[in-house]
MIFI-653474 format. One record per atom (N, C-alpha, C): residue number from 0; z, x, y; residue in one letter; chain; atom name. Coordinates in steps of 0.02 Angstrom, whole numbers, plus 50000, padded with zeros to 5 digits. Each point is the difference from the previous one (the first is absolute). Layout:
BEGIN
    nr       w       u       v   rest   kette   atom
   NUM       Z       X       Y      A       A     CA
...
This chain:
BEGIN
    nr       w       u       v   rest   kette   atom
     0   49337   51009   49621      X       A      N
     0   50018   49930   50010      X       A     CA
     0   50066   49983   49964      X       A      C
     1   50023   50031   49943      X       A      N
     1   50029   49997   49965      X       A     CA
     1   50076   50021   50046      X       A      C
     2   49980   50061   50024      X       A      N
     2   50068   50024   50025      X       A     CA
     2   50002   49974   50057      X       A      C
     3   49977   49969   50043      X       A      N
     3   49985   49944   50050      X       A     CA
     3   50044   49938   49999      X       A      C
     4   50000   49973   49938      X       A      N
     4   50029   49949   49953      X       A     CA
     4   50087   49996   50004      X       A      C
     5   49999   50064   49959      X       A      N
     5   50073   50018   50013      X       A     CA
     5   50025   50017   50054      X       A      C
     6   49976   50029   50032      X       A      N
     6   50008   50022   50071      X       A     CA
     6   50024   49935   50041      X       A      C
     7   49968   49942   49996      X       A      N
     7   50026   49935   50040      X       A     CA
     7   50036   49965   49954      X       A      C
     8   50032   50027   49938      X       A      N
     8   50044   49962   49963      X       A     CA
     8   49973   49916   49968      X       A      C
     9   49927   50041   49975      X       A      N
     9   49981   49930   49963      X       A     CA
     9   50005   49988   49934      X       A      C
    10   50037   50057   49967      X       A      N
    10   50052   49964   49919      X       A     CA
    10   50028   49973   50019      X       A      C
    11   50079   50023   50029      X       A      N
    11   50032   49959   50042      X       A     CA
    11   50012   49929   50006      X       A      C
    12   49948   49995   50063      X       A      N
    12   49977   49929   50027      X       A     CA
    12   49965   49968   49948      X       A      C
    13   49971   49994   49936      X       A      N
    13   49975   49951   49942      X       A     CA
    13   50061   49992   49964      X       A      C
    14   50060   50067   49989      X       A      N
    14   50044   49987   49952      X       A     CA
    14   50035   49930   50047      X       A      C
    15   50020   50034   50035      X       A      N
    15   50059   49951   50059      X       A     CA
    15   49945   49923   50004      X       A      C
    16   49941   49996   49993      X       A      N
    16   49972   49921   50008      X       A     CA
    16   49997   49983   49934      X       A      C
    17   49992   50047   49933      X       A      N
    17   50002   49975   49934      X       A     CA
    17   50056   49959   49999      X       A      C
    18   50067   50060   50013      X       A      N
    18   50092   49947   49987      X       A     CA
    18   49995   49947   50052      X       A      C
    19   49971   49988   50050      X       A      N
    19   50013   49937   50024      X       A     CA
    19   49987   49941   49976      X       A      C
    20   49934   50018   49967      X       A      N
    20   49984   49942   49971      X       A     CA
    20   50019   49983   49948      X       A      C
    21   50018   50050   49942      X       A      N
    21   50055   50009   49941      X       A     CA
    21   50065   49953   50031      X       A      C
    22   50031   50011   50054      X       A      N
    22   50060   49969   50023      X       A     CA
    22   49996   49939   50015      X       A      C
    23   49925   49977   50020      X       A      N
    23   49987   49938   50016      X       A     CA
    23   50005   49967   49958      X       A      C
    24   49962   50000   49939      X       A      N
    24   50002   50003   49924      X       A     CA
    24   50071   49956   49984      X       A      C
    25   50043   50044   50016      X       A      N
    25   50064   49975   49983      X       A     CA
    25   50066   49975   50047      X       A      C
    26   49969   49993   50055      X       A      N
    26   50049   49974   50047      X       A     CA
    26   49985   49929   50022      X       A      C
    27   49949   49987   49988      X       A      N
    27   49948   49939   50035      X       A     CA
    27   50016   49957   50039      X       A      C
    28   50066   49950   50034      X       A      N
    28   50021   49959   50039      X       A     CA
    28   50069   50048   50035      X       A      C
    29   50012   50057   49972      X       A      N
    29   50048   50025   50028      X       A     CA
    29   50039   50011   50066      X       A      C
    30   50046   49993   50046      X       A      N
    30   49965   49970   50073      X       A     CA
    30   50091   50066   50012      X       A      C
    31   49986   49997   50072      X       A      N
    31   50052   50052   50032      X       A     CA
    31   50004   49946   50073      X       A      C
    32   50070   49998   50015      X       A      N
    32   50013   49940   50048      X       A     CA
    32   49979   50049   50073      X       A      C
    33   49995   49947   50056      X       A      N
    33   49971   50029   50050      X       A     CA
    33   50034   49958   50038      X       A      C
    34   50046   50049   50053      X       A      N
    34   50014   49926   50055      X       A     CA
    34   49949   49994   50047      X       A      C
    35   49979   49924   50008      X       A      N
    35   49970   49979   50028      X       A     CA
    35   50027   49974   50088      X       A      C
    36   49937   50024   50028      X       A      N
    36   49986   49995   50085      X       A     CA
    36   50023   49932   50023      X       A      C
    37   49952   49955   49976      X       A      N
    37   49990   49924   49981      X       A     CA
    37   50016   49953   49954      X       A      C
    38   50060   49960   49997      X       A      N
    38   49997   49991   49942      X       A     CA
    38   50066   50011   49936      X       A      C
    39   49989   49954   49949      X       A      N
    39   50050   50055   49959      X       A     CA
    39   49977   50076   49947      X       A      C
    40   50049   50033   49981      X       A      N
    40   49984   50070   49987      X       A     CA
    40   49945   49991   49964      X       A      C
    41   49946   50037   49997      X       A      N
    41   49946   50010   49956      X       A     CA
    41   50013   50047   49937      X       A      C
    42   49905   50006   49978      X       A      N
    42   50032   50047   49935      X       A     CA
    42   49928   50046   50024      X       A      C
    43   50000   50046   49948      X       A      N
    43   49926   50038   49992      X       A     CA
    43   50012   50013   49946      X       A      C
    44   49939   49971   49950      X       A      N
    44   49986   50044   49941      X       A     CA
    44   50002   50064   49997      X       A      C
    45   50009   50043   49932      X       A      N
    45   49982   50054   49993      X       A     CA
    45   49938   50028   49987      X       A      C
    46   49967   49951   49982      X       A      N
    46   49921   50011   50013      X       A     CA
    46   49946   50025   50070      X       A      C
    47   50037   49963   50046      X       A      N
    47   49971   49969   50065      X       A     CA
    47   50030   50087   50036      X       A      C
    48   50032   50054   49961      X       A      N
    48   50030   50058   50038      X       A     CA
    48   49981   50038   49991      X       A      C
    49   49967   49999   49927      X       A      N
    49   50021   50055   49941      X       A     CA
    49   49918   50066   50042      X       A      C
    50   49958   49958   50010      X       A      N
    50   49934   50039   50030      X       A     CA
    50   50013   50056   50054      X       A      C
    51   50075   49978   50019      X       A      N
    51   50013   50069   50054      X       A     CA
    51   50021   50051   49972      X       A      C
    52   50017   50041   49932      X       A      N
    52   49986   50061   49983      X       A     CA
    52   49953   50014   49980      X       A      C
    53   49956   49972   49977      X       A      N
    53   49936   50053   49979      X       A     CA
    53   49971   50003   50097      X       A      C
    54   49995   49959   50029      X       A      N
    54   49967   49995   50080      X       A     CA
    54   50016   50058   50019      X       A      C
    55   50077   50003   50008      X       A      N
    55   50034   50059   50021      X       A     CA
    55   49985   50056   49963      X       A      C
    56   49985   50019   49949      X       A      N
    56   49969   50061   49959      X       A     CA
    56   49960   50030   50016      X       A      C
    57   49952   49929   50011      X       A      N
    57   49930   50030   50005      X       A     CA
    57   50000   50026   50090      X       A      C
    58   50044   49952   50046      X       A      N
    58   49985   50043   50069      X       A     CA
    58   50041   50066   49995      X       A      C
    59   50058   50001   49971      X       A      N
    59   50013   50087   50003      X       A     CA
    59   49944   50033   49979      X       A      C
    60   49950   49978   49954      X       A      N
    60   49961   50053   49960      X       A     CA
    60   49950   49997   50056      X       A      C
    61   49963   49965   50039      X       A      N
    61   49954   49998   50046      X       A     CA
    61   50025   50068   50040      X       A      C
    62   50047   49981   50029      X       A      N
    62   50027   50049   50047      X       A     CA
    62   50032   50040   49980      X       A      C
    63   49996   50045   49949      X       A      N
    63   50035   50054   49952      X       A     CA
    63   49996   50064   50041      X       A      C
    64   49935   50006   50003      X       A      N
    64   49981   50071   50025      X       A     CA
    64   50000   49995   50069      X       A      C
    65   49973   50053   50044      X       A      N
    65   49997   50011   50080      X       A     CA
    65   49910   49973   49995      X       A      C
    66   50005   49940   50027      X       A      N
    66   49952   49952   50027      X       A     CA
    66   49942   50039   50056      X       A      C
    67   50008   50061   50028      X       A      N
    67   49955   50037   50037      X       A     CA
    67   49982   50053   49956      X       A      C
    68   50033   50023   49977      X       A      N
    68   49974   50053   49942      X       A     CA
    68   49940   49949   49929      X       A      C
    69   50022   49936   50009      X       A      N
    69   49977   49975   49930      X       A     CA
    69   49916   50003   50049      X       A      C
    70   49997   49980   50064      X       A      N
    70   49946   49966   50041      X       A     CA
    70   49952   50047   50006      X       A      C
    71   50057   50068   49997      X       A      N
    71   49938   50062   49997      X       A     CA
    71   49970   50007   49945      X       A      C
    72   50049   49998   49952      X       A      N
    72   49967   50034   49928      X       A     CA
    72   49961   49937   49950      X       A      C
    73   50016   49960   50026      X       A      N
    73   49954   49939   49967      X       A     CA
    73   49967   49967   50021      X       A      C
    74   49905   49958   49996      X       A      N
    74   49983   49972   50033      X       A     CA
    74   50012   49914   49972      X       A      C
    75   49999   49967   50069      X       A      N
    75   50016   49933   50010      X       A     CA
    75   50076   49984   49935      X       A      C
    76   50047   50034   50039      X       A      N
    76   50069   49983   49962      X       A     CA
    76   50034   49930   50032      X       A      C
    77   49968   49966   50013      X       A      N
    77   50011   49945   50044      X       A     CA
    77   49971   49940   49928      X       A      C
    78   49935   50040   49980      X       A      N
    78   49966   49958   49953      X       A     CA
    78   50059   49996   49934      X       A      C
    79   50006   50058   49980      X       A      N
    79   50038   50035   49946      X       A     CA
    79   50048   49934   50002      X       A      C
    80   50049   50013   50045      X       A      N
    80   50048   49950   50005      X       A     CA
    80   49993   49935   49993      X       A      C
    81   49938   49966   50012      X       A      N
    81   49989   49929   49998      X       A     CA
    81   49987   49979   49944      X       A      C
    82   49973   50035   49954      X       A      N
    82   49962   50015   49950      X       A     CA
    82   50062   50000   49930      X       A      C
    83   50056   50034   50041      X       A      N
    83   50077   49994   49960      X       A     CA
    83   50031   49958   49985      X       A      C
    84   50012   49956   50068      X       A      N
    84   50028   49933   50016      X       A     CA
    84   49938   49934   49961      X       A      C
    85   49943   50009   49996      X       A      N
    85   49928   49944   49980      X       A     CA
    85   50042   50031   49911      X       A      C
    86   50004   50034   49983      X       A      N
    86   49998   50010   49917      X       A     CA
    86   50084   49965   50000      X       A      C
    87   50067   50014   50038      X       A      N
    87   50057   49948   49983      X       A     CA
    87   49990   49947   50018      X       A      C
    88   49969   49973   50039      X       A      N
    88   49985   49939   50007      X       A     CA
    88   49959   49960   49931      X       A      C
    89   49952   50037   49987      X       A      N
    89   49966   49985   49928      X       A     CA
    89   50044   49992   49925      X       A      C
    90   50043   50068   50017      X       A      N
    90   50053   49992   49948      X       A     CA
    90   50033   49944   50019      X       A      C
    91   50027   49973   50017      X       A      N
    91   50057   49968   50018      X       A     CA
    91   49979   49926   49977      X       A      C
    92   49926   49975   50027      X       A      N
    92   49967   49954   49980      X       A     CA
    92   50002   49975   49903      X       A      C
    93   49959   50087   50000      X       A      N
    93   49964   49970   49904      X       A     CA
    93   50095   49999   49967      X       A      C
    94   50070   50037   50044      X       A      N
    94   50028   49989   49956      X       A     CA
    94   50048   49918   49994      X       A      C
    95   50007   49985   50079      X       A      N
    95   49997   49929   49994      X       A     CA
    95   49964   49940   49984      X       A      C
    96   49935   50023   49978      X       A      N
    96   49961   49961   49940      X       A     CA
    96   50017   49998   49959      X       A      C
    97   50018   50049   49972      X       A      N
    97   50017   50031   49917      X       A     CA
    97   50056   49976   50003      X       A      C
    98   50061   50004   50028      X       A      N
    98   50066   49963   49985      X       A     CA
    98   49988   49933   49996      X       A      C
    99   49990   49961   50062      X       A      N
    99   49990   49938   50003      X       A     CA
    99   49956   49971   49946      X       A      C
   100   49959   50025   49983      X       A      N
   100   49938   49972   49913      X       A     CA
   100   50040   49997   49923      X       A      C
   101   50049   50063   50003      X       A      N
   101   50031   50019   49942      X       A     CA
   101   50073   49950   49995      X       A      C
   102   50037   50010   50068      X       A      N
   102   50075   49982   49985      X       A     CA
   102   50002   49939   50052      X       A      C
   103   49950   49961   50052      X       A      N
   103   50021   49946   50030      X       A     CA
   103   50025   50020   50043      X       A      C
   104   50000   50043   50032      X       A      N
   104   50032   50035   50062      X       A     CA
   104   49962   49982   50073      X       A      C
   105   50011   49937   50022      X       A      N
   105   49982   49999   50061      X       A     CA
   105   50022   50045   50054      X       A      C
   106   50085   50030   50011      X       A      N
   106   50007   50036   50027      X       A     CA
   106   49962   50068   50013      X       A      C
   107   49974   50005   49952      X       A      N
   107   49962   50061   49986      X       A     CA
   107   49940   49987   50051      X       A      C
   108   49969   49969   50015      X       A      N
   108   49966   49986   50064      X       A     CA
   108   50022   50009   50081      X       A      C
   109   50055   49971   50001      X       A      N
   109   50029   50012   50075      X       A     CA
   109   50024   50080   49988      X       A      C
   110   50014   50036   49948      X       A      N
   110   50031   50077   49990      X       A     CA
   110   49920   50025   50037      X       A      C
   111   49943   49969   49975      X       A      N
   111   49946   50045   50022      X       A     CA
   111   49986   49994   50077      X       A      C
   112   50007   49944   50006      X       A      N
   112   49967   49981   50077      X       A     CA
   112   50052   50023   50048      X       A      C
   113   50052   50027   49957      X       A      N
   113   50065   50018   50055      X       A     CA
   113   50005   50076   49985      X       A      C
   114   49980   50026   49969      X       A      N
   114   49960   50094   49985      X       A     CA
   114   49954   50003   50060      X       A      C
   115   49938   49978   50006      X       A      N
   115   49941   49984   50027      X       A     CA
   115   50033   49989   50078      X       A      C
   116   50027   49957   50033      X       A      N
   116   50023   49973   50064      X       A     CA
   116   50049   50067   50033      X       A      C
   117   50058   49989   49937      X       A      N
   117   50041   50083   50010      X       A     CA
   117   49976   50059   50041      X       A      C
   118   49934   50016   49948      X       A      N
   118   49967   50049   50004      X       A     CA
   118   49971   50001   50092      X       A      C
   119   49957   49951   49992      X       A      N
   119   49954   50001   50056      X       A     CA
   119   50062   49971   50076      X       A      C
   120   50050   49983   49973      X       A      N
   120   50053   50011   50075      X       A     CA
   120   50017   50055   50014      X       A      C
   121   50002   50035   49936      X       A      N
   121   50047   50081   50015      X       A     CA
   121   49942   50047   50026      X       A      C
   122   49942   49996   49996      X       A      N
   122   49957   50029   50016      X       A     CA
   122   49970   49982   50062      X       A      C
   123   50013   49954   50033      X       A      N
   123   50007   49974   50065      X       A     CA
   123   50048   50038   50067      X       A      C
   124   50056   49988   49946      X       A      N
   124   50071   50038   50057      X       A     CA
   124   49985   50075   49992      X       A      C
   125   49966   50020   49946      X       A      N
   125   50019   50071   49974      X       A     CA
   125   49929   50041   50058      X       A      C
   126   49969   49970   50021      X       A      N
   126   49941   49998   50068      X       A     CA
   126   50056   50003   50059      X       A      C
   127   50033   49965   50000      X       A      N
   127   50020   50001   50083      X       A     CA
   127   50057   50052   49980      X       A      C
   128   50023   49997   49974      X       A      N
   128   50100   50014   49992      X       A     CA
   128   50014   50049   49950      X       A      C
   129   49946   50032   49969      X       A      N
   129   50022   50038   49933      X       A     CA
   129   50031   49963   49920      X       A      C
   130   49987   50014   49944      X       A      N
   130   50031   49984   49955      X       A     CA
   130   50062   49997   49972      X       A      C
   131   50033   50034   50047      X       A      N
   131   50077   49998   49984      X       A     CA
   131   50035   49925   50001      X       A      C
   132   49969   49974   50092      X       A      N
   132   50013   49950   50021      X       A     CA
   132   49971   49945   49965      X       A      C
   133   49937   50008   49986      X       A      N
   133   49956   49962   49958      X       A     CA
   133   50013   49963   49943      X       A      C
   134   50045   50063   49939      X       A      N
   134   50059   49998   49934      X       A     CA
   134   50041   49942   50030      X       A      C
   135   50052   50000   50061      X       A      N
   135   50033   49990   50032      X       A     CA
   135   49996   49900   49997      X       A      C
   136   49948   50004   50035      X       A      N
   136   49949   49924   50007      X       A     CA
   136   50011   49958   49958      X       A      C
   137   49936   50031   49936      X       A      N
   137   49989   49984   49947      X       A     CA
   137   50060   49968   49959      X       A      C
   138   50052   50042   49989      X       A      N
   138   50073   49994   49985      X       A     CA
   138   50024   49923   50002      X       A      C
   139   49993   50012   50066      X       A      N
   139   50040   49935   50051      X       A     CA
   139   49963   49937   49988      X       A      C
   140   49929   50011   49999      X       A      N
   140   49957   49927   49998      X       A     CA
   140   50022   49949   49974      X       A      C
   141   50001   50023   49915      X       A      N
   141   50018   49934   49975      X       A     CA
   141   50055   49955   50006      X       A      C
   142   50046   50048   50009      X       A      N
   142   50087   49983   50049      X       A     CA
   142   49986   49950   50039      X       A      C
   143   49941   50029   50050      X       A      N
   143   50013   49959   50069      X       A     CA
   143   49986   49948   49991      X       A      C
   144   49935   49993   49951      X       A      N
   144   49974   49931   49983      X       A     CA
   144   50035   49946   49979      X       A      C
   145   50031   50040   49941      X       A      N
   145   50050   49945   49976      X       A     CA
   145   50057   49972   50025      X       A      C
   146   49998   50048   50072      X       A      N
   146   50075   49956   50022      X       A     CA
   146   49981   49953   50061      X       A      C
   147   49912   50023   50023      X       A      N
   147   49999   49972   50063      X       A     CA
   147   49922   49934   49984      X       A      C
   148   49975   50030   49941      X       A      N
   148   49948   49971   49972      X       A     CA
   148   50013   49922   49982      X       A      C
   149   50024   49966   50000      X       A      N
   149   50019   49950   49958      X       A     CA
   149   50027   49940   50050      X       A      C
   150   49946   49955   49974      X       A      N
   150   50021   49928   50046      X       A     CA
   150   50068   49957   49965      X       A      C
   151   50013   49975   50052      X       A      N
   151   50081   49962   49970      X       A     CA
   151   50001   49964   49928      X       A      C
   152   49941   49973   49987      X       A      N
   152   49995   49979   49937      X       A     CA
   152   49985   50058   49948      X       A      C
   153   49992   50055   50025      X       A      N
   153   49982   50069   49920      X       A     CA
   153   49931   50019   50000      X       A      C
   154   49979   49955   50028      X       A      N
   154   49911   50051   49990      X       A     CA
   154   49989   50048   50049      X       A      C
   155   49944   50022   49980      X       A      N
   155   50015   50061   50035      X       A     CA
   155   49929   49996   50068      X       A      C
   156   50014   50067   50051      X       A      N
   156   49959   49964   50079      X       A     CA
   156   49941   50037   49968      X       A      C
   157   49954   49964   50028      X       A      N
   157   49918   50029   49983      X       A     CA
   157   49994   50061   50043      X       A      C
   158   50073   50040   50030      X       A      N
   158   49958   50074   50006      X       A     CA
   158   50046   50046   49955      X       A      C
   159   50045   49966   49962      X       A      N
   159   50053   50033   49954      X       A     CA
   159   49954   50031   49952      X       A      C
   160   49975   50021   49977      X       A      N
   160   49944   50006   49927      X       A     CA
   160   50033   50035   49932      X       A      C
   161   50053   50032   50019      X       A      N
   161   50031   50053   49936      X       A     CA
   161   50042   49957   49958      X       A      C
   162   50008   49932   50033      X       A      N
   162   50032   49938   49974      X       A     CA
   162   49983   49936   49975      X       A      C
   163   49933   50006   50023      X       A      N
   163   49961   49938   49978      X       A     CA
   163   49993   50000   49892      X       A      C
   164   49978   49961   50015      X       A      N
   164   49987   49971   49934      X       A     CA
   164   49947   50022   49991      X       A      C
   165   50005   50040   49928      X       A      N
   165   49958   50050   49954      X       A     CA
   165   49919   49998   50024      X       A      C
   166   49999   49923   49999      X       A      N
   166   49930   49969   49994      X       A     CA
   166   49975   49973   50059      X       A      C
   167   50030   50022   50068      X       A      N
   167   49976   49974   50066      X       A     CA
   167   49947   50056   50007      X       A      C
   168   49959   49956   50039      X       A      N
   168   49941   50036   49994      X       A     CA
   168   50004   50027   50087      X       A      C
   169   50058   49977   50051      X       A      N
   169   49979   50016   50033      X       A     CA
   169   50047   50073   50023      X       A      C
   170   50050   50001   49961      X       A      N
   170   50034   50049   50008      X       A     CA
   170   49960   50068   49948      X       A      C
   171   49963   49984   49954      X       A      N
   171   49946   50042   49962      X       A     CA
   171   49972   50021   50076      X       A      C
   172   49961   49971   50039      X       A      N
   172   49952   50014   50047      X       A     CA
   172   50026   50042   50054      X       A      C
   173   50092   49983   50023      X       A      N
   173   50042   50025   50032      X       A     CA
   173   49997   50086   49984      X       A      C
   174   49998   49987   49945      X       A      N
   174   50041   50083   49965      X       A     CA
   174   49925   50040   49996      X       A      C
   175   49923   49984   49961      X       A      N
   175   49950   50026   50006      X       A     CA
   175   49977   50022   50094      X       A      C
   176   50011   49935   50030      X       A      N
   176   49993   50037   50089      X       A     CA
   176   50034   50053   50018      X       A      C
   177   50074   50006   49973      X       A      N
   177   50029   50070   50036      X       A     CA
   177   49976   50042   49959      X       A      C
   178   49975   50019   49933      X       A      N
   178   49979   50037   49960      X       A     CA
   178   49964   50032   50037      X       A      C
   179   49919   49963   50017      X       A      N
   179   49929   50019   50019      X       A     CA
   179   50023   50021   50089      X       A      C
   180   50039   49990   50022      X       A      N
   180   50024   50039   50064      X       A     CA
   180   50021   50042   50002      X       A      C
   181   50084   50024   49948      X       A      N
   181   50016   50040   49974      X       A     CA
   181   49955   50081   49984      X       A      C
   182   49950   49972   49960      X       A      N
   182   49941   50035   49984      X       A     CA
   182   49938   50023   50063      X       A      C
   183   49993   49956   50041      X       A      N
   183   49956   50019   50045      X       A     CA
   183   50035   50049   50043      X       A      C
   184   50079   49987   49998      X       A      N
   184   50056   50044   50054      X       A     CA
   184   49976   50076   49966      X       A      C
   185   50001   50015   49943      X       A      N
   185   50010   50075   49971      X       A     CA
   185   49920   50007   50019      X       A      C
   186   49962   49970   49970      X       A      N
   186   49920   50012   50030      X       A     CA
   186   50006   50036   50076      X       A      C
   187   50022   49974   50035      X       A      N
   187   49996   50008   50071      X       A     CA
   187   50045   50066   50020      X       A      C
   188   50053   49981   49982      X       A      N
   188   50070   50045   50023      X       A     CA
   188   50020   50024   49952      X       A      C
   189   49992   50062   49948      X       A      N
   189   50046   50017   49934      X       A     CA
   189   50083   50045   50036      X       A      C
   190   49979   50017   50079      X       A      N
   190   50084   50015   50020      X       A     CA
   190   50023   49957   50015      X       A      C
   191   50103   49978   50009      X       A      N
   191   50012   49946   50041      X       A     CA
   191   49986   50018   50081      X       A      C
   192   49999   49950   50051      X       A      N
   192   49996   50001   50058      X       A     CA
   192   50071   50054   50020      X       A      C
   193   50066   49957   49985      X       A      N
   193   50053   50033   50027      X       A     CA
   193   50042   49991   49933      X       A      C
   194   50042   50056   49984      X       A      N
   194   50028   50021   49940      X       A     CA
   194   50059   50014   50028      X       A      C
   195   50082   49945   50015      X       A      N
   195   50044   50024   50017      X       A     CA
   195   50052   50033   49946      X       A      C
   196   49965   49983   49935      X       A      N
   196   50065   50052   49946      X       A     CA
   196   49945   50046   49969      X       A      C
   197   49934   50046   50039      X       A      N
   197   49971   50053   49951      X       A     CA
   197   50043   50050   50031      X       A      C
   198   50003   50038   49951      X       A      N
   198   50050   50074   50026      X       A     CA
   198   49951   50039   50037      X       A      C
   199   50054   50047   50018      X       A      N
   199   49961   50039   50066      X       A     CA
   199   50006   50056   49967      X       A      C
   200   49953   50056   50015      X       A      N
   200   50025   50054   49975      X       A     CA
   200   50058   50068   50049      X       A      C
């Protein structure tokens, strides 16, 4: 289990979600301008982003090895994997408790629910389209949101969620739905459907 661990790059993926939240720590209103769709230019925190490298870690590490070889030699690697993604999701949680209790870090809440949402989008595309494309997605999301997310007055649209406010509960609910789909996708399908950047041999 151990070499299992490493094998999907799960030091890694805790170090890379430890410094995020370390960064959160100390960046807290920090914002990166976004031109906006609608509107005048927007911004995105650095909080509201920061969840797409550990996401991205952890799907290279999912898909590390050759996914038919893993199917032979391991039973229910479909489980394995869900089971990967349910423990960062957990992390991600007790550590945006722990920030937010200690240092007042509300951001530290939307960092989790935007780990969590991340996760369970990339694991969505990474079903139809492979993980390359998936990385790809993920990347882009919060971009898109922030430039296309946002009503003329600044708030943000109730399907934007990587932008909402720390403490919306409905963008919480947004990001847990693609999670538990995300998750049912690898249950079902641990190959993608169609993989236009897996190499060929």
């Amino acid at each position: 289990m151990i070499w299992w661990l490493k094998a999907k790059g799960a030091p890694a993926v805790a170090a890379a979600t430890l410094a995020a939240y370390l960064l959160a720590i100390l960046v807290r209103q920090e914002a990166i301008p976004v031109p906006a769709v609608v509107g005048a230019t927007g911004q995105l925190l650095v909080t509201q982003i920061l969840g797409v490298v550990p996401v991205a870690l952890l799907l290279h590490g999912i898909d590390r090895g050759d996914t038919i070889t893993e199917e032979v030699g391991l039973r229910h690697a479909g489980r394995r994997n869900v089971a990967l993604c349910a423990a960062f999701a957990l992390l991600a949680m007790l550590l945006a408790v722990l920030v937010h209790l200690l240092w007042d870090r509300p951001e530290a809440l939307s960092l989790a629910r935007n780990c969590i949402g991340f996760l369970g989008s990339a694991l969505i595309v990474r079903t139809v389209l492979g993980p390359g494309i998936a990385a790809m997605c993920v990347a882009a999301l919060p971009l898109a949101c922030a430039a296309a997310g946002r009503r003329p007055g600044g708030s943000a649209q109730p399907w934007a969620w990587p932008i909402q406010e720390p403490t919306s509960h409905l963008g919480v609910a947004e990001a847990a739905f693609l999670f538990i789909v995300g998750c049912a996708l690898v249950l079902w399908r641990n190959r993608p459907a169609f993989d236009p950047l897996a190499r060929t041999a």
